[in-house]
The first five atom37 places (N, CA, C, CB, O) and aatype in JSON, in Angstrom:
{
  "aatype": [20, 20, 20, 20, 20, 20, 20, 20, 20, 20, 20, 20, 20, 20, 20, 20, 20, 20, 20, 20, 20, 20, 20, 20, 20, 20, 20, 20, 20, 20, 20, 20, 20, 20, 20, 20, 20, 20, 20, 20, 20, 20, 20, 20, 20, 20, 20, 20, 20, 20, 20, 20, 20, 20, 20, 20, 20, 20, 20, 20, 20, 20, 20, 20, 20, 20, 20, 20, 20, 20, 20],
  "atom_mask": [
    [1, 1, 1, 1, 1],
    [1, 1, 1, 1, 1],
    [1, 1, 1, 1, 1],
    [1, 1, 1, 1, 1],
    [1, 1, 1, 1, 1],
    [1, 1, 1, 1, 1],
    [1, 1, 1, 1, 1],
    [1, 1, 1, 1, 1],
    [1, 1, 1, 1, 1],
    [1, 1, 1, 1, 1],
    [1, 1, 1, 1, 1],
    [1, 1, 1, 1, 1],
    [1, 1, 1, 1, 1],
    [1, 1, 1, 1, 1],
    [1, 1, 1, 1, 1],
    [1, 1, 1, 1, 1],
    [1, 1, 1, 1, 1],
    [1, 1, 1, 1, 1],
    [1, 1, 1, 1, 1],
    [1, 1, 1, 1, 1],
    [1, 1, 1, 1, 1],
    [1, 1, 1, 1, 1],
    [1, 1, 1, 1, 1],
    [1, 1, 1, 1, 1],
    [1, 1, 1, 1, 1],
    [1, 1, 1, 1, 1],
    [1, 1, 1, 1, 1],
    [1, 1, 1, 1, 1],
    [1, 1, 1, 1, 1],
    [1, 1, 1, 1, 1],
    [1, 1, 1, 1, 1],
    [1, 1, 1, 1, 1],
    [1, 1, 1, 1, 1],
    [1, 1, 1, 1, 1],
    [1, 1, 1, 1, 1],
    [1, 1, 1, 1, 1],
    [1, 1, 1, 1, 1],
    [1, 1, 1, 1, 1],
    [1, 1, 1, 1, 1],
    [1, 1, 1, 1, 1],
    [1, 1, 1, 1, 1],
    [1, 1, 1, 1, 1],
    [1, 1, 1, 1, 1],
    [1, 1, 1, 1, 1],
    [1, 1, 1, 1, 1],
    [1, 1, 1, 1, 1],
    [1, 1, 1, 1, 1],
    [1, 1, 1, 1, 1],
    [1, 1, 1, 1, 1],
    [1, 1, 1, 1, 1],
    [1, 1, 1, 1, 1],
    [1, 1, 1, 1, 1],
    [1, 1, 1, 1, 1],
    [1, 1, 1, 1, 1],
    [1, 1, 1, 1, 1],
    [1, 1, 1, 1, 1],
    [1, 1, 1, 1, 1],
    [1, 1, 1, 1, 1],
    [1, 1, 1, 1, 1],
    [1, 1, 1, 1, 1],
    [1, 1, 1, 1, 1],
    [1, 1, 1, 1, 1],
    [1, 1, 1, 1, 1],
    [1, 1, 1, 1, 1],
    [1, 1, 1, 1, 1],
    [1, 1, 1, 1, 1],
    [1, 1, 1, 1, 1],
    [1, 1, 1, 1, 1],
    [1, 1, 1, 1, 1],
    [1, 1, 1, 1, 1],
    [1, 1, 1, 1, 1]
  ],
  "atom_positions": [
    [[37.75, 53.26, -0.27], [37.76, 52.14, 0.61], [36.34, 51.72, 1.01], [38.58, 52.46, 1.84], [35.88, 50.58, 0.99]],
    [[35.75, 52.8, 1.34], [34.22, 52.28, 1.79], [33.2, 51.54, 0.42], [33.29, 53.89, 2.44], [32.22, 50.79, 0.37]],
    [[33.97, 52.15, -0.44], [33.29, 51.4, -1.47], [33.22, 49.71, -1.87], [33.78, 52.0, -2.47], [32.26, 48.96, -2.06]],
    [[34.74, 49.48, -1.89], [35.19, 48.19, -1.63], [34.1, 47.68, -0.66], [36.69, 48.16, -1.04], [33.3, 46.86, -1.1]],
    [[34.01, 48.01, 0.35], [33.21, 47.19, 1.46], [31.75, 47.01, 1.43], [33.42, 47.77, 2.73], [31.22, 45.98, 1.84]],
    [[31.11, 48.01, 0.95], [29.77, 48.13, 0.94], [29.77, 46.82, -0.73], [29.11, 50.2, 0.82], [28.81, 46.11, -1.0]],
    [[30.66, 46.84, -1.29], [30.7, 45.95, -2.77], [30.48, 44.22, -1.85], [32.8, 46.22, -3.95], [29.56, 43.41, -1.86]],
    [[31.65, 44.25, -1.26], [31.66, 42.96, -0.97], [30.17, 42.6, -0.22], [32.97, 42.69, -0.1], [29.45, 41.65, -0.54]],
    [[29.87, 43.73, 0.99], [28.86, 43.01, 1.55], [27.52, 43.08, 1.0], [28.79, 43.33, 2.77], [26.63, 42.34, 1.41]],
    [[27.3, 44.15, -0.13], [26.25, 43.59, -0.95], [26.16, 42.5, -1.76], [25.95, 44.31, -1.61], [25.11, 42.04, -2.22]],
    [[27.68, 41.95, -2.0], [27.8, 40.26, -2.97], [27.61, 39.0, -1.64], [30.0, 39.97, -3.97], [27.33, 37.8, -1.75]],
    [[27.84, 39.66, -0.67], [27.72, 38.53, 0.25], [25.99, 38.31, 0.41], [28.58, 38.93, 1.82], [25.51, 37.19, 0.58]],
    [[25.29, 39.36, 0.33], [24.07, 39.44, 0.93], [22.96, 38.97, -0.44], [23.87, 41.1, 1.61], [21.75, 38.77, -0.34]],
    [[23.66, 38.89, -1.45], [22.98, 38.76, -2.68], [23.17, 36.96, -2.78], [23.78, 39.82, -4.05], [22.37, 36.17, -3.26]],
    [[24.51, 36.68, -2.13], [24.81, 35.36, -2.7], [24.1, 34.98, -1.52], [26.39, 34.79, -3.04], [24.79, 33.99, -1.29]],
    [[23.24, 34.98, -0.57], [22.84, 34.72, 0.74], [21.28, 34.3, 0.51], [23.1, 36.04, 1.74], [20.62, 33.3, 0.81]],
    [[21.01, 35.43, -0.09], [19.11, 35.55, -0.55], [19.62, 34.38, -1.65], [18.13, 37.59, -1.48], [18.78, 33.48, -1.61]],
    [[20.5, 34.1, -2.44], [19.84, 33.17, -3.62], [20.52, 31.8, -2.95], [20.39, 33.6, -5.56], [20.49, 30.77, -3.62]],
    [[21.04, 31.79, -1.86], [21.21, 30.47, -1.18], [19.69, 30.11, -0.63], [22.4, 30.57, 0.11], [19.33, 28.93, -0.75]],
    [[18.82, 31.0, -0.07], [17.66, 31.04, 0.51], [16.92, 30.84, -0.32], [17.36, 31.98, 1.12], [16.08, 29.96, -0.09]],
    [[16.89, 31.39, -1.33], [15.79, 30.78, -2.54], [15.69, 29.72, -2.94], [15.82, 31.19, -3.65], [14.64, 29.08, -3.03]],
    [[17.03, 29.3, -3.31], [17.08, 27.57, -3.74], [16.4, 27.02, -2.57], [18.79, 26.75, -3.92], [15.24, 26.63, -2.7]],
    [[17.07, 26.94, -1.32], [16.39, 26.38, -0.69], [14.76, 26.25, -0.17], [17.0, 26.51, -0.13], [14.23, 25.25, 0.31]],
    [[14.33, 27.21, -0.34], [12.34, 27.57, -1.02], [12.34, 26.73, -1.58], [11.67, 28.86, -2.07], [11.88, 25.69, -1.11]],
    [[12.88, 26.8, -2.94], [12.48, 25.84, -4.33], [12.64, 24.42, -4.2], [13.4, 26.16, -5.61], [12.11, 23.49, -4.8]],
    [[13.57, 24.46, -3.17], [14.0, 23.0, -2.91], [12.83, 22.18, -2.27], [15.29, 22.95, -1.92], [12.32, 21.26, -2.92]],
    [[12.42, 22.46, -1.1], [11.26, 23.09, 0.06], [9.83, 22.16, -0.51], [10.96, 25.31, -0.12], [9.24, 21.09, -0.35]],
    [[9.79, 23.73, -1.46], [8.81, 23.52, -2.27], [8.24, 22.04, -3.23], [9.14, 24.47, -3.0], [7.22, 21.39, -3.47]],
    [[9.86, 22.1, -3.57], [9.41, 20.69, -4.57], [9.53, 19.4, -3.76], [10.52, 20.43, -6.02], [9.46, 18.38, -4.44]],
    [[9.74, 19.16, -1.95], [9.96, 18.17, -2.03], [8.9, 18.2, -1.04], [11.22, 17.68, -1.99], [9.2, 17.32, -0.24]],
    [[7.82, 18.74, -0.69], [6.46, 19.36, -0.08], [5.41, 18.42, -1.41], [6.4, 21.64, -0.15], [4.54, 17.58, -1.2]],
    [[5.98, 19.0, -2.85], [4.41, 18.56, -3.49], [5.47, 17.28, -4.22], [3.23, 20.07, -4.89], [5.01, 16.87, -5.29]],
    [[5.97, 17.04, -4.06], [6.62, 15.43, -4.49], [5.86, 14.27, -2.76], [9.32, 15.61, -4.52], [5.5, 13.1, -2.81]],
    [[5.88, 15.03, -1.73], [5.15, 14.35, -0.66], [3.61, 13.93, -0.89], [5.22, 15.24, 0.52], [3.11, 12.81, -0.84]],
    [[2.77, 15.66, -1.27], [1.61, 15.33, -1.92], [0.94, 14.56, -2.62], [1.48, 15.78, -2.32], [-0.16, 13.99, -2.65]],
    [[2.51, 14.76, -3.59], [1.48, 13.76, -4.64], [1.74, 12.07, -4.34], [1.97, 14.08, -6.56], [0.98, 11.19, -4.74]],
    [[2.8, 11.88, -3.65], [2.84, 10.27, -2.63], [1.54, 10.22, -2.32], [3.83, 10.16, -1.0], [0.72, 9.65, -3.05]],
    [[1.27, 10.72, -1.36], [0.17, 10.8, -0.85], [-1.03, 10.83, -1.32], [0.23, 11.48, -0.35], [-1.97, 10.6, -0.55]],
    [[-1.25, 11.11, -2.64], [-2.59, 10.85, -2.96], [-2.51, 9.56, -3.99], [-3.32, 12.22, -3.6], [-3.44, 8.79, -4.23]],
    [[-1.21, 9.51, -4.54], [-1.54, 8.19, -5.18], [-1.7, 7.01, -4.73], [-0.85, 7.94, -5.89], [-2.16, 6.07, -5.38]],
    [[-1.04, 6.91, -2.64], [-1.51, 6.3, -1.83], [-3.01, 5.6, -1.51], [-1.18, 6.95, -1.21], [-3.45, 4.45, -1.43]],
    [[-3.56, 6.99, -1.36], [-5.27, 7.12, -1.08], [-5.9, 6.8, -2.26], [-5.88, 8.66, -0.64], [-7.03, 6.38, -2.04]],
    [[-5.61, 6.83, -3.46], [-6.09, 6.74, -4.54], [-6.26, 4.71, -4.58], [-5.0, 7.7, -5.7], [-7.2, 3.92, -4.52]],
    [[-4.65, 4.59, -4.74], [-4.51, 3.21, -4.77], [-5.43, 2.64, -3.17], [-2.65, 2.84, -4.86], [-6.03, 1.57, -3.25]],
    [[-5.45, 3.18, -2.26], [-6.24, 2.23, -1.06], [-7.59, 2.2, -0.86], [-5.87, 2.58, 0.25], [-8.4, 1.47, -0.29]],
    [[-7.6, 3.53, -1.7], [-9.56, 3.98, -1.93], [-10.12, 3.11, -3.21], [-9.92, 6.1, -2.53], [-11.3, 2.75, -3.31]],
    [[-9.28, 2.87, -4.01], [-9.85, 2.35, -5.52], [-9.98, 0.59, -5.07], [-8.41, 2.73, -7.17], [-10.64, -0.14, -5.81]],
    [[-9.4, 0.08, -3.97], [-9.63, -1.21, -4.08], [-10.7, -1.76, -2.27], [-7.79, -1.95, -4.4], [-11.04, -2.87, -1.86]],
    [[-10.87, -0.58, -1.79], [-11.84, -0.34, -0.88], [-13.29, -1.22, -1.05], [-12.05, 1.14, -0.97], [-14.16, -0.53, -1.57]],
    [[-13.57, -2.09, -0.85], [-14.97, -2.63, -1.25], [-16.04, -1.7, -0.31], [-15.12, -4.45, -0.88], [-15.75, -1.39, 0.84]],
    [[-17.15, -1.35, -0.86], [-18.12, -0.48, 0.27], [-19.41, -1.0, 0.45], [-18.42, 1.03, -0.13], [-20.05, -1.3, -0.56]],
    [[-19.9, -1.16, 1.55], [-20.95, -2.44, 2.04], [-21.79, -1.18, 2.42], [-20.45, -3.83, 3.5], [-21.28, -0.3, 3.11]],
    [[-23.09, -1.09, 1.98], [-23.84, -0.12, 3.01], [-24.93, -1.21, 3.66], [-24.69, 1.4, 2.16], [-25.72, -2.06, 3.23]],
    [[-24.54, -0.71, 4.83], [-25.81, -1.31, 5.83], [-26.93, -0.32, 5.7], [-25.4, -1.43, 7.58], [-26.99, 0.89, 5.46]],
    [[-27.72, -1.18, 5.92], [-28.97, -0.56, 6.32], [-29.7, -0.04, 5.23], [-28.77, 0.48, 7.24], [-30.59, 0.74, 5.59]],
    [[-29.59, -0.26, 3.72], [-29.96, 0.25, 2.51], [-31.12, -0.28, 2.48], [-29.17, 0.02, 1.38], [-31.15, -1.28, 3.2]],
    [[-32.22, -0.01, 1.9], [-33.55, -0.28, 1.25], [-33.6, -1.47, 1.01], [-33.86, 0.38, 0.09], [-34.55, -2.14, 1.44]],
    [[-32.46, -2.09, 0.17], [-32.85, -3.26, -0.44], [-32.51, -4.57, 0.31], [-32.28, -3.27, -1.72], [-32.9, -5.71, 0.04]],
    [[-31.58, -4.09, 1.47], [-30.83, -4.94, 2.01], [-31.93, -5.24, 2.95], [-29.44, -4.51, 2.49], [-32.18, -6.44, 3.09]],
    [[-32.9, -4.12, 3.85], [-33.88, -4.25, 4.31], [-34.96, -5.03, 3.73], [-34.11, -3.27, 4.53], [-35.71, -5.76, 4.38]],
    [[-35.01, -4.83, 2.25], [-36.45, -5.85, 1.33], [-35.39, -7.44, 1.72], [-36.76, -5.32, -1.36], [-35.83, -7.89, 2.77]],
    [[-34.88, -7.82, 1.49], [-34.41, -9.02, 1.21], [-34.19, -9.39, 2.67], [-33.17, -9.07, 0.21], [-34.36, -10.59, 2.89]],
    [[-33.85, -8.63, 3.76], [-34.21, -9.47, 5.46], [-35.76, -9.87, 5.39], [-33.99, -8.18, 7.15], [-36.07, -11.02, 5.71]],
    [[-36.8, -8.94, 4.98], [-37.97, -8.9, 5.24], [-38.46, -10.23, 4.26], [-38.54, -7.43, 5.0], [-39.48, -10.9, 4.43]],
    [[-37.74, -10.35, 3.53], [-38.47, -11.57, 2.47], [-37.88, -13.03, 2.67], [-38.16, -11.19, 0.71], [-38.38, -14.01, 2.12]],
    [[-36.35, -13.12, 3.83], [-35.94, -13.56, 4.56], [-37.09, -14.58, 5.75], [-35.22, -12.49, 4.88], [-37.54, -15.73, 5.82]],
    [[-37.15, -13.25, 6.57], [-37.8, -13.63, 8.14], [-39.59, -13.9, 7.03], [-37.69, -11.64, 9.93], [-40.3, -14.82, 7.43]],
    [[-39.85, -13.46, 6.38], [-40.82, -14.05, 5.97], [-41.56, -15.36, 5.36], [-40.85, -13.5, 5.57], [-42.73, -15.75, 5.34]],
    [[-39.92, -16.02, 4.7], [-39.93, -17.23, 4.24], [-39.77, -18.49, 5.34], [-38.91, -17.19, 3.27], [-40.05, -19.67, 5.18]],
    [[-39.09, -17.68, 6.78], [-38.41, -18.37, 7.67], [-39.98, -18.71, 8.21], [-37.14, -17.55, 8.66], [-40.15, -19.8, 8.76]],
    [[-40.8, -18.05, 8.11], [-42.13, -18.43, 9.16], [-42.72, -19.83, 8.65], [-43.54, -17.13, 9.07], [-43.68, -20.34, 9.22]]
  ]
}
């Protein structure tokens, strides 16, 4: 009799951990399915980003040749 029982509740405890696993795997894949949203996001909003630097060297030569023409 005790055998019977210790049977069942090791099939219960086995079918328990691989309910828990799927759900990891599940977890898992819908974690880097978010990721990768996410960077093809940043990718697409970074790639059409125009970038202005102030204050660069040249941007400075061309005020200076500016206020110089202005005199």
């Amino acid at each position: 009799m005790g055998f019977l029982f210790r049977s069942a509740r090791n099939y219960k405890f086995k079918k328990r951990i691989l309910e828990l696993e799927n759900e990891m795997v599940q977890n898992h894949a819908e974690i880097l399915s978010l990721v990768q949203n996410r960077k093809e996001t940043f990718n697409n909003y970074s790639s059409n980003a125009t970038v202005i630097t102030l204050n660069s060297n040249a941007n400075r030569m061309q005020e200076n040749k500016n206020i110089g023409n202005a005199k």
